[in-house]
Biopython code that builds the backbone (N, CA, C, O; Angstrom):
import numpy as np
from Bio.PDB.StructureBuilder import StructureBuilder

atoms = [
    (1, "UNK", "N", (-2.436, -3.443, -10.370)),
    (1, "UNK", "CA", (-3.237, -3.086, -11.490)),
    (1, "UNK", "C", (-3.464, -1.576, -11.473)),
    (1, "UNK", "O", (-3.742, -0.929, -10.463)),
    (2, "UNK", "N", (-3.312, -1.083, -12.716)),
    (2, "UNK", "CA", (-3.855, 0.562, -12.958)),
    (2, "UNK", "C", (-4.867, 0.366, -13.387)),
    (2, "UNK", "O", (-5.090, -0.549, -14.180)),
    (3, "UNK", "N", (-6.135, 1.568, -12.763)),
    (3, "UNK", "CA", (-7.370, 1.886, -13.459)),
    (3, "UNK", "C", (-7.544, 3.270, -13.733)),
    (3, "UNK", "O", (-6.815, 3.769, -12.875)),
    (4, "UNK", "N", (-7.951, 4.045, -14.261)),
    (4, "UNK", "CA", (-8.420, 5.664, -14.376)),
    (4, "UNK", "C", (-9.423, 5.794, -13.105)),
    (4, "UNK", "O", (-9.002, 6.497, -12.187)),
    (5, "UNK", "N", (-10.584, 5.252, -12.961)),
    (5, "UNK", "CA", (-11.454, 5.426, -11.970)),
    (5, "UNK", "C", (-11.855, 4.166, -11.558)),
    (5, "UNK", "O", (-11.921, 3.128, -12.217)),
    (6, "UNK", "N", (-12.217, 4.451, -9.942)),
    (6, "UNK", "CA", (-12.393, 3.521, -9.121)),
    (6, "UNK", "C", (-13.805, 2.394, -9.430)),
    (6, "UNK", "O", (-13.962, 1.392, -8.733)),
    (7, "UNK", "N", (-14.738, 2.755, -10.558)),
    (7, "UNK", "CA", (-15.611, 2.246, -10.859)),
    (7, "UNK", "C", (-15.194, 1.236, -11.857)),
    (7, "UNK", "O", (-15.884, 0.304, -12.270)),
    (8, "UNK", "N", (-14.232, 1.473, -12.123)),
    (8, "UNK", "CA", (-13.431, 0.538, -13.572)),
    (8, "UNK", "C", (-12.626, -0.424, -12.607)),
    (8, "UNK", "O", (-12.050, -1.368, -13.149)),
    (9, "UNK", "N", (-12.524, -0.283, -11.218)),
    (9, "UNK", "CA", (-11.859, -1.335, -10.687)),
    (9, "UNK", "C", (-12.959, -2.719, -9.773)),
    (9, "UNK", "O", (-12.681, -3.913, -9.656)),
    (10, "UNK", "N", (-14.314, -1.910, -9.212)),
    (10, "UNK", "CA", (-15.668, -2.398, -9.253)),
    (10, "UNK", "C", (-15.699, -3.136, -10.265)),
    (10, "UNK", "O", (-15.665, -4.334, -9.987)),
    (11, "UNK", "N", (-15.769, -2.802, -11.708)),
    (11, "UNK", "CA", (-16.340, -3.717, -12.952)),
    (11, "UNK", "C", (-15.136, -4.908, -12.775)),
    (11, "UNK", "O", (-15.457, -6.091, -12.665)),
    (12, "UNK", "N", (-14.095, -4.585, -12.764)),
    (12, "UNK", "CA", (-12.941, -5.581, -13.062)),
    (12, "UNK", "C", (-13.156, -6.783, -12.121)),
    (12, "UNK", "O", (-13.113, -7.950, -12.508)),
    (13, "UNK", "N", (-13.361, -6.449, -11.022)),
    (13, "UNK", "CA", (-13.440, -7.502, -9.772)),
    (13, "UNK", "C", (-14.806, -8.410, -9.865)),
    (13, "UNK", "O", (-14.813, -9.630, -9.704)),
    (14, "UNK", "N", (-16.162, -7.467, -10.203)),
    (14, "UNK", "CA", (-17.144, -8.199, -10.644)),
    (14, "UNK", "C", (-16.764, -9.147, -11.582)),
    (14, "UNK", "O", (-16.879, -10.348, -11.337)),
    (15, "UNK", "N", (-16.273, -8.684, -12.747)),
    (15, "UNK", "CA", (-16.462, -9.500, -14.373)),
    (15, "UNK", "C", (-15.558, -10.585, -13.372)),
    (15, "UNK", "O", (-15.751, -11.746, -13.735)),
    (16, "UNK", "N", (-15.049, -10.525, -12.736)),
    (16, "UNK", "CA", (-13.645, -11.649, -12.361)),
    (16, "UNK", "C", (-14.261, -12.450, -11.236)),
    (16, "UNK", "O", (-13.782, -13.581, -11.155)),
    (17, "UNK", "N", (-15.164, -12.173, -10.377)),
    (17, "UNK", "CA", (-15.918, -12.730, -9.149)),
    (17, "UNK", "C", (-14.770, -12.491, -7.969)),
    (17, "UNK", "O", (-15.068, -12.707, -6.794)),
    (18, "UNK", "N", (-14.115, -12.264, -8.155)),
    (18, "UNK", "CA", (-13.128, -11.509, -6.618)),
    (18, "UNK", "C", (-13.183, -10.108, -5.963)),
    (18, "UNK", "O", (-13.041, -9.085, -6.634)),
    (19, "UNK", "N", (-13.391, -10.100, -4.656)),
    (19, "UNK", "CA", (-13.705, -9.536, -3.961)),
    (19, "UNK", "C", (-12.571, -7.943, -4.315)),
    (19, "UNK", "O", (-11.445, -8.056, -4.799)),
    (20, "UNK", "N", (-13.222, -6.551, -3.933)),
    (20, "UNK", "CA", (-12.143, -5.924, -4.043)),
    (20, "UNK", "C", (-11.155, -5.606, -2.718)),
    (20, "UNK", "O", (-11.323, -5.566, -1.499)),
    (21, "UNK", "N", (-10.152, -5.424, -3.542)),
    (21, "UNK", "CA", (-9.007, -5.024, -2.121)),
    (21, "UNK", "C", (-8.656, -3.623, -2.002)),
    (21, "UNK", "O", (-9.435, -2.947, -2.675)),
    (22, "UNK", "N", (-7.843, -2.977, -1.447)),
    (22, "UNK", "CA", (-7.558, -1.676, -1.465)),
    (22, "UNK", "C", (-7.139, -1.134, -2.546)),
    (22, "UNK", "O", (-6.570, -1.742, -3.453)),
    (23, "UNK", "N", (-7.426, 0.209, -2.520)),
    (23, "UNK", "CA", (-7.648, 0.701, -3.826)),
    (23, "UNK", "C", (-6.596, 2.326, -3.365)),
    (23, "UNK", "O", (-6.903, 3.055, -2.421)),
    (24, "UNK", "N", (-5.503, 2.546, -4.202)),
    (24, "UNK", "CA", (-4.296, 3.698, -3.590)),
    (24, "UNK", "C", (-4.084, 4.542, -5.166)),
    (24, "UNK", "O", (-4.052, 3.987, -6.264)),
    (25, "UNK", "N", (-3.991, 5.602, -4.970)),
    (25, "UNK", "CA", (-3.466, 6.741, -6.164)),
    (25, "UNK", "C", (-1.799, 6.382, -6.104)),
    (25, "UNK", "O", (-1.089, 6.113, -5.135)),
    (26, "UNK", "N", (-1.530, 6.476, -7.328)),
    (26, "UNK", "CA", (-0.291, 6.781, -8.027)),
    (26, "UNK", "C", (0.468, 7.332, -7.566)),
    (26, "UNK", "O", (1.633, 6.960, -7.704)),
    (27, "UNK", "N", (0.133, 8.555, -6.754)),
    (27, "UNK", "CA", (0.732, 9.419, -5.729)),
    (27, "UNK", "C", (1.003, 8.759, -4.339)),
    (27, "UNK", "O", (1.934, 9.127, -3.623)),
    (28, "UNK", "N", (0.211, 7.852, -4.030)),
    (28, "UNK", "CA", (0.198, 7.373, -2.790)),
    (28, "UNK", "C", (1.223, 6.033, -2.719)),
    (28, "UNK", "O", (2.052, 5.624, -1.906)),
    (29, "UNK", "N", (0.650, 5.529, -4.164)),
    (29, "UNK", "CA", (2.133, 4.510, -4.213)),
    (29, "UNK", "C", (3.666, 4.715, -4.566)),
    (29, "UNK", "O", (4.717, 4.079, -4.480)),
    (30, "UNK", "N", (3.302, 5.722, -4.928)),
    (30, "UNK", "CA", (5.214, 6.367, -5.354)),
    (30, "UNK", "C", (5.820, 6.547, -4.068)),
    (30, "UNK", "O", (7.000, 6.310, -3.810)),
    (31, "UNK", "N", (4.372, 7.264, -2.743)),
    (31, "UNK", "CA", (5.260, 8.101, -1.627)),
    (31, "UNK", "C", (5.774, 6.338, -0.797)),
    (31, "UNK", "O", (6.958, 6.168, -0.506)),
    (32, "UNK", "N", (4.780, 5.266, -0.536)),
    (32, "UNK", "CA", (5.231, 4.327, -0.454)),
    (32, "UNK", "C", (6.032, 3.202, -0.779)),
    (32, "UNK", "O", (5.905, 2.056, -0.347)),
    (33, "UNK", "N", (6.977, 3.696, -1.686)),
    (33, "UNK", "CA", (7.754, 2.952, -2.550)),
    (33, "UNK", "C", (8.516, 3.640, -2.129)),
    (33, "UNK", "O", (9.243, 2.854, -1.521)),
    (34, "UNK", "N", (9.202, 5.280, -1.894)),
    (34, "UNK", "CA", (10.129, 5.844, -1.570)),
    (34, "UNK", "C", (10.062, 5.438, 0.006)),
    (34, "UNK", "O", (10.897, 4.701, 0.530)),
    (35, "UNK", "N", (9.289, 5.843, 0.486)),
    (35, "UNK", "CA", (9.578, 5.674, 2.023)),
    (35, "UNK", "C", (10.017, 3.824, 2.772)),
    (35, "UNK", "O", (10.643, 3.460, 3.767)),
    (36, "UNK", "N", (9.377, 3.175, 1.789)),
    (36, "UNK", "CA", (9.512, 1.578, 2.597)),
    (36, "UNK", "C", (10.972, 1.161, 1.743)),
    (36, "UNK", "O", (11.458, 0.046, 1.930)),
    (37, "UNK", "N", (11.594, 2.096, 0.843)),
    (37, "UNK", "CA", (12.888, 1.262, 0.404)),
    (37, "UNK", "C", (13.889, 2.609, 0.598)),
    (37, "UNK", "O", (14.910, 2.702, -0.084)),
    (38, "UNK", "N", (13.584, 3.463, 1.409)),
    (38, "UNK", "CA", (14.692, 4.574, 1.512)),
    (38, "UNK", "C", (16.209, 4.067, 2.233)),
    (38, "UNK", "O", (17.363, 4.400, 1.967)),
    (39, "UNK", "N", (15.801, 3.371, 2.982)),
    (39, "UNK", "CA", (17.179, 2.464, 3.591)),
    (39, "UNK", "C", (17.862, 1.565, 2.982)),
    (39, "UNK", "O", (19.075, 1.754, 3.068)),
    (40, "UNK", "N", (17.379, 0.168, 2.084)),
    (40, "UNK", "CA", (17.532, -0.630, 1.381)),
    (40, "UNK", "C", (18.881, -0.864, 1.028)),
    (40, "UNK", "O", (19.111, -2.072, 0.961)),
    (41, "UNK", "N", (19.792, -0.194, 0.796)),
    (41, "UNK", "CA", (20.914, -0.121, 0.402)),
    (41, "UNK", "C", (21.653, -0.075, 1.186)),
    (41, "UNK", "O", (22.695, -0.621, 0.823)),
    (42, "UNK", "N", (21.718, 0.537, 2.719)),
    (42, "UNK", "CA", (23.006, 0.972, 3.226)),
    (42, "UNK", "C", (22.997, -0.594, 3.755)),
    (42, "UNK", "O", (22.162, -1.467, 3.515)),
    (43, "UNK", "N", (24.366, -0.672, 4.664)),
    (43, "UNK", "CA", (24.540, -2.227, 5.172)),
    (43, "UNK", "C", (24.189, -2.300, 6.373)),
    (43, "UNK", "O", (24.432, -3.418, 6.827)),
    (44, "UNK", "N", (23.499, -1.278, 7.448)),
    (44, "UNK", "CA", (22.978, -1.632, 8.945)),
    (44, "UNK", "C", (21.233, -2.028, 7.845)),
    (44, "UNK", "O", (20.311, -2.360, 8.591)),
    (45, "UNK", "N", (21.083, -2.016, 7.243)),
    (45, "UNK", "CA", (19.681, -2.381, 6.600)),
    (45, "UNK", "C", (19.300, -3.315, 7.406)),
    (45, "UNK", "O", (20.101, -4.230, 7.594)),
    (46, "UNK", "N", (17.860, -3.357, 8.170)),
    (46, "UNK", "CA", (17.442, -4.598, 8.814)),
    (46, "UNK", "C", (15.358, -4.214, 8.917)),
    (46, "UNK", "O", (14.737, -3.155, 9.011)),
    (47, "UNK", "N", (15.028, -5.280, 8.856)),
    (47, "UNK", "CA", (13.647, -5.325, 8.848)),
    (47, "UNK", "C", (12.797, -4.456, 9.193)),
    (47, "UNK", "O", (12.854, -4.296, 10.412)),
    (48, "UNK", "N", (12.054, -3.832, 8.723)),
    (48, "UNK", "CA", (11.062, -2.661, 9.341)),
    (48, "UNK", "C", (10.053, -2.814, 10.134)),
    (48, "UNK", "O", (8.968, -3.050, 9.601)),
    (49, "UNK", "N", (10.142, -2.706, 11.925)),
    (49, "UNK", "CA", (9.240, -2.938, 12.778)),
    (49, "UNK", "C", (8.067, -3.228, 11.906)),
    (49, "UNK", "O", (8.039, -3.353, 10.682)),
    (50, "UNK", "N", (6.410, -3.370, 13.412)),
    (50, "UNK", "CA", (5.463, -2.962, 13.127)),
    (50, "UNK", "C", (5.316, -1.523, 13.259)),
    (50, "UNK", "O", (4.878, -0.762, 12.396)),
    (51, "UNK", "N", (5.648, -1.283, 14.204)),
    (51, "UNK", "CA", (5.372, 0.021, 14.888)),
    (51, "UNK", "C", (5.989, 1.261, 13.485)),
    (51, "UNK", "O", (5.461, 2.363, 13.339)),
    (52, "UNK", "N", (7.037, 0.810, 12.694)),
    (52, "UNK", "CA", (7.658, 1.856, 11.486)),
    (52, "UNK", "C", (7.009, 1.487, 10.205)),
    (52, "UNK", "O", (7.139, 2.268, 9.262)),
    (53, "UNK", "N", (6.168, 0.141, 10.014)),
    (53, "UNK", "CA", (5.642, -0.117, 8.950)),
    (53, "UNK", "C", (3.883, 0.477, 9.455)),
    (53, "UNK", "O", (2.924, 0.545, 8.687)),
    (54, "UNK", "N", (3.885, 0.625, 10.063)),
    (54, "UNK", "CA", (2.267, 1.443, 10.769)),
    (54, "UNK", "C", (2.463, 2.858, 10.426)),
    (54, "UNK", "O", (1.588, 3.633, 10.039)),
    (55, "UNK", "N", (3.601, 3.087, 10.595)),
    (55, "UNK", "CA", (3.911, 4.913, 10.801)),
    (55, "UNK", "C", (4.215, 5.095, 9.043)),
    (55, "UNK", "O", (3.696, 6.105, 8.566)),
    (56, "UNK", "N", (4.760, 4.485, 8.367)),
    (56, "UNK", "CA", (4.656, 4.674, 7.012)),
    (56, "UNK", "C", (3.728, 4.810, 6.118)),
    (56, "UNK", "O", (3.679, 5.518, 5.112)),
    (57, "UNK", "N", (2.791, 3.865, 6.694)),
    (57, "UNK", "CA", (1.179, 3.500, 6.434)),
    (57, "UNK", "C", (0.526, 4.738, 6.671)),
    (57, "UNK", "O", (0.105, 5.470, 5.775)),
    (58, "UNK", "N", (0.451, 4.951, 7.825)),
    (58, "UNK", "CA", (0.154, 6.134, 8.745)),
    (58, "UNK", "C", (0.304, 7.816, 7.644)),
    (58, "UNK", "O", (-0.600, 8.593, 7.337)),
    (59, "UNK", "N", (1.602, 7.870, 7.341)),
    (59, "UNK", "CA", (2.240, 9.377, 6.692)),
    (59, "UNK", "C", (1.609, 9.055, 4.998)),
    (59, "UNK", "O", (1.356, 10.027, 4.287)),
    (60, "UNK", "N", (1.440, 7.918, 4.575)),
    (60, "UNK", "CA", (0.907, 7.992, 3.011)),
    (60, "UNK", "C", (-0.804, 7.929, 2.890)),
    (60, "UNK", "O", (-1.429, 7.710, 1.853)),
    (61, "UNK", "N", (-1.367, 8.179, 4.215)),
    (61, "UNK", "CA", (-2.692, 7.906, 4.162)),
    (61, "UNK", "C", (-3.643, 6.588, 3.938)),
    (61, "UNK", "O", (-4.824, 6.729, 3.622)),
    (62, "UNK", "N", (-3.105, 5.422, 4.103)),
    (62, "UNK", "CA", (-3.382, 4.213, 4.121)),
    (62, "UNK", "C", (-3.675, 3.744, 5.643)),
    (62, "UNK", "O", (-2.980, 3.399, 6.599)),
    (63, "UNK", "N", (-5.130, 3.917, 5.367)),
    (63, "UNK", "CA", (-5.731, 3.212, 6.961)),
    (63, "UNK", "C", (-7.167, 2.456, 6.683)),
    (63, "UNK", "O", (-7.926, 2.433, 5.713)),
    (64, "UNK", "N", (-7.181, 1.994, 7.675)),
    (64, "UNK", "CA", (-8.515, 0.767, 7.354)),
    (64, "UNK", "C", (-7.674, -0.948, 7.751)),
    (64, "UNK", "O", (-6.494, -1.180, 8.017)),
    (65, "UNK", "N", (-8.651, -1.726, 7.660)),
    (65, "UNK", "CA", (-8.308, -3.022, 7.956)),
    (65, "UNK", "C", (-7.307, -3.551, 6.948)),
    (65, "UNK", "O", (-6.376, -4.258, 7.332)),
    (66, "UNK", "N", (-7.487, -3.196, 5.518)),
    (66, "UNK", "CA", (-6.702, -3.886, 4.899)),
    (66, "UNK", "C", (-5.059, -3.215, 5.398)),
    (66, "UNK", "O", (-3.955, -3.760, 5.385)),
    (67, "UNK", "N", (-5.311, -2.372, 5.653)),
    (67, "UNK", "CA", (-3.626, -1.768, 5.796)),
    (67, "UNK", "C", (-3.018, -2.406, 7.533)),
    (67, "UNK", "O", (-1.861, -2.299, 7.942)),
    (68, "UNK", "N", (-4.281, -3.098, 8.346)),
    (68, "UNK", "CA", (-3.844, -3.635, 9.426)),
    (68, "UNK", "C", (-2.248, -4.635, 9.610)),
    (68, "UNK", "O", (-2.116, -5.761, 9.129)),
    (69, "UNK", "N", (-1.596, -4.191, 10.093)),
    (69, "UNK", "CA", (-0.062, -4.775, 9.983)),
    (69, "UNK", "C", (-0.486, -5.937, 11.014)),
    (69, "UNK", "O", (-1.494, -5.648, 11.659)),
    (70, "UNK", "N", (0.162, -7.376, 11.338)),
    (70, "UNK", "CA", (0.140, -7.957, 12.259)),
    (70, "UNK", "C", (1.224, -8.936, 12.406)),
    (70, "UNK", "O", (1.287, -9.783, 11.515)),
    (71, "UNK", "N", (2.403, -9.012, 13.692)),
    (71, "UNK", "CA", (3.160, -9.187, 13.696)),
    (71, "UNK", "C", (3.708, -10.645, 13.423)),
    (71, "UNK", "O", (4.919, -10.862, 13.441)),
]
sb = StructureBuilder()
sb.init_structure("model")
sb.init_model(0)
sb.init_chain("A")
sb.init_seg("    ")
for serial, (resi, resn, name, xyz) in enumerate(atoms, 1):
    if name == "N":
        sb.init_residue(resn, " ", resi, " ")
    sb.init_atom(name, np.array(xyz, "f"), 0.0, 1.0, " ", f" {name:<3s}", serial, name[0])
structure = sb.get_structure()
């Protein structure tokens, strides 16, 4: 979901009774969309550790519990 401000994503979850989840800029999801599919294509392509899906997490500024990876 897109919102303009984070208070418009508060109202949304209220009016709806669900709890909110993490909340990422446009910027933050583009850099994570480039970085978790930069390989995708070639043919050694194979699953992305924890330890490289932490460090991706890690470089786009996504930390806290919800971003907790578990194997």
């Amino acid at each position: 979901m897109l919102f303009r401000l984070e208070e418009h994503v508060d109202r949304w979850c209220s009016d709806r009774g669900i709890p909110r989840g993490a909340v990422i800029s446009p910027a933050q999801c583009w850099e994570l969309a480039k970085l978790w599919d930069i390989d995708r294509l070639q043919s050694d392509w194979r699953r992305k550790t924890v330890a490289e899906v932490e460090a991706i997490f890690e470089r786009v500024g996504l930390g806290g519990p919800f971003w907790t990876v578990r194997p």
